[in-house]
Structures are given as C-alpha cells and as structure tokens.
N, C-alpha and C positions, 0 to 999 in steps of 0.2 A: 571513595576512600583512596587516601592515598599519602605517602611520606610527601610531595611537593603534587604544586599543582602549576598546569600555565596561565599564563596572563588571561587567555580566553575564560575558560574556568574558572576564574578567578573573579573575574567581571560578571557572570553569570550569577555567582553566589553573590556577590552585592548585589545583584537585583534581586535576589531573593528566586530565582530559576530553577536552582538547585541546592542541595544540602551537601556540604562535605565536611568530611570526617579527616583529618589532617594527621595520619600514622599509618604504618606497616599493614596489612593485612594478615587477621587471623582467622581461623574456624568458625571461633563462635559468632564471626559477620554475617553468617547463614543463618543465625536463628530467625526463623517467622519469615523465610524468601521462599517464593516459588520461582523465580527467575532471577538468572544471577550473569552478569556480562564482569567477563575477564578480561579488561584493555590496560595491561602493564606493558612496560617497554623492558618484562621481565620474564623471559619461556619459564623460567623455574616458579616466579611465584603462580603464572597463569597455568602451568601440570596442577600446582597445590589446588589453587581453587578450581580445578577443573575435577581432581580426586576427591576433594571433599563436598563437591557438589553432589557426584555421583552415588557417593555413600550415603547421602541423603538423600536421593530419589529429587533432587532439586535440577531442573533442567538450566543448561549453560551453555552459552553462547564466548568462547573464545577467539576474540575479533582476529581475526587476520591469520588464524591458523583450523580452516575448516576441519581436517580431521579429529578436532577435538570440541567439535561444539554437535550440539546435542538439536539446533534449531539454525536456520541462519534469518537472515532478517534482510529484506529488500529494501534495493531504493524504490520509493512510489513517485508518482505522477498522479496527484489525486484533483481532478476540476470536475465537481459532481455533476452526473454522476457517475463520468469517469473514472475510474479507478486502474489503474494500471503497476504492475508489481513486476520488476524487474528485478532478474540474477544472473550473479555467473556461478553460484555454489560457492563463496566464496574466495575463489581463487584471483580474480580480477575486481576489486572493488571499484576501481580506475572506471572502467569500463561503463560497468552498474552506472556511474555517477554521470559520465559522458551524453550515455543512451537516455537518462531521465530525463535531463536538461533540453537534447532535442528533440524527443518526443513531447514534453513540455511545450516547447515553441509550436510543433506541428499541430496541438490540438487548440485550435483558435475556438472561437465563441459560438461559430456556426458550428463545429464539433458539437458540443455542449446544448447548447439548442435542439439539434436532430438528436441529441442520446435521449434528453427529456422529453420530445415531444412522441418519437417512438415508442417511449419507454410505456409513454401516457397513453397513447394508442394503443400498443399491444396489451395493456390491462384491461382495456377497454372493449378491443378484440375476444376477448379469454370470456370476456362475463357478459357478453352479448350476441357471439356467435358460436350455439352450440358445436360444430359442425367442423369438425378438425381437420379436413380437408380443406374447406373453406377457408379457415383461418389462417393453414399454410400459404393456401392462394394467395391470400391478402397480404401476408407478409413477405413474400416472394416480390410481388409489385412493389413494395416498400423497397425491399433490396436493390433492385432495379432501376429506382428515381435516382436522382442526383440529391447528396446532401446536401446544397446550400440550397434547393428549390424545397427541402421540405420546411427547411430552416426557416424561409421566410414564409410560406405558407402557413404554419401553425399548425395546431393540431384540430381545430375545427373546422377549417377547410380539408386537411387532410380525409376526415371524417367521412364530411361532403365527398370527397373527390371518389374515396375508394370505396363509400360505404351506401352512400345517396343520400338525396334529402333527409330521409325516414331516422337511421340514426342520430 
C-alpha cells in the first residue's frame, strides 16, 4: 500500500507477484493482519503504523528503524539443508546483504552433500546405536574427516567405514 509506487513494484504487480493498493495509509489496513511491515520513506506515517499496530497486539516490523519494530527479519542463505540466518539487529542491513552473498559463494555442493549425508547418518546413528557414548564416539570421527572425503564417499560407505559391514 502505498500513494506511488517504483518501477520495480510496479513490474512485480503486472506479473501478478504482488497485490497493491495505490493510497495513503490508514488504520483500518490492520484489519485481519498479524504481521504488518512499515517501509515508507515516511518516520511519521511508520510511528502511526507502528502505534496502531501496537494497539492491536499486531506485531511490526519498521524497516530501517530497529527500535521500533517488534521482530527483525534476516537475510538467509538457504541451499538445503543448509540454512543460515544472518543479522546485524537491524542497524546494518548493508552488511546482512554483503555476508549472505559470500557465505552463499562459500557453501559449494560438497557443503551440501556432507550436510545431507551426516544429517542421514546421524538419524541413523540415533535409531541404531542405543549407547550415547558410542554415538558421541562416532560423531566425533565424523568431525574429524574432511568434508569433501565424506562428500564423495556417501553415506553407505560412510556406514561401512564407521560402523562395519553389519550396519
């Protein structure tokens, strides 16, 4: 919602992306919201809807002015299943956006591989070795290997390696 909009947003609503509402913001915009993002290039009207959010028990997020939001919202790095949530609290968005992108870059495919193939081992670990000592054992050697050597081994050589024929 909003009296104009940019070209960006603009192009979005023709593809059908988004929905917008082309006027002033009022109160009764809150009806039926549980989350409500204040991004005007206006502190007065983002105090309003940050006070009438609040009256309603409606949680808000006031972009670019941390003290006045209720949640903030990270940039992610999400290559599953990877997940990675980065902040500054606000104060640096710059940053957030920076750190995402090479973080991004550093988690290559053998990343992703060894998350999955551990991930799949340690379930596997949990419901077949009673013995929680043991299983620390076993993950501890896991720590220890190198990532691209589990990467291409998989996870039933893995098995093999740490657990013996028998699993």
């Amino acid at each position: 919602m909003s009296p104009t909009i940019s070209p960006g947003l603009e192009d979005l609503a023709k593809k059908g992306k988004i929905s917008l509402i082309l006027r002033e913001y009022t109160e009764s915009d809150l009806e039926g919201m549980t989350l409500v993002f204040a991004a005007t290039n206006n502190e007065a009207v983002n105090i309003r809807v940050r006070r009438d959010a609040a009256a309603r028990n409606i949680l808000v997020n006031v972009v670019d002015n941390p003290a006045l939001c209720d949640f903030i919202v990270p940039s992610i790095v999400k290559k599953d299943p990877i997940l990675i949530a980065i902040s500054t609290s606000g104060t640096a968005p710059l940053v957030s956006k920076k750190l995402r992108k090479e973080l991004a870059e550093r988690i290559t495919k053998n990343y992703v591989r060894y998350a999955r193939i551990v991930g799949n081992f340690r379930k596997f670990v949990i419901s077949t070795v009673p013995n929680k000592r043991a299983r620390q054992t076993i993950m501890n050697e896991i720590a220890r290997m190198d990532i691209g050597e589990i990467a291409q081994m998989g996870l039933n050589c893995l098995k093999h390696r740490l657990l013996g024929p028998k699993k």
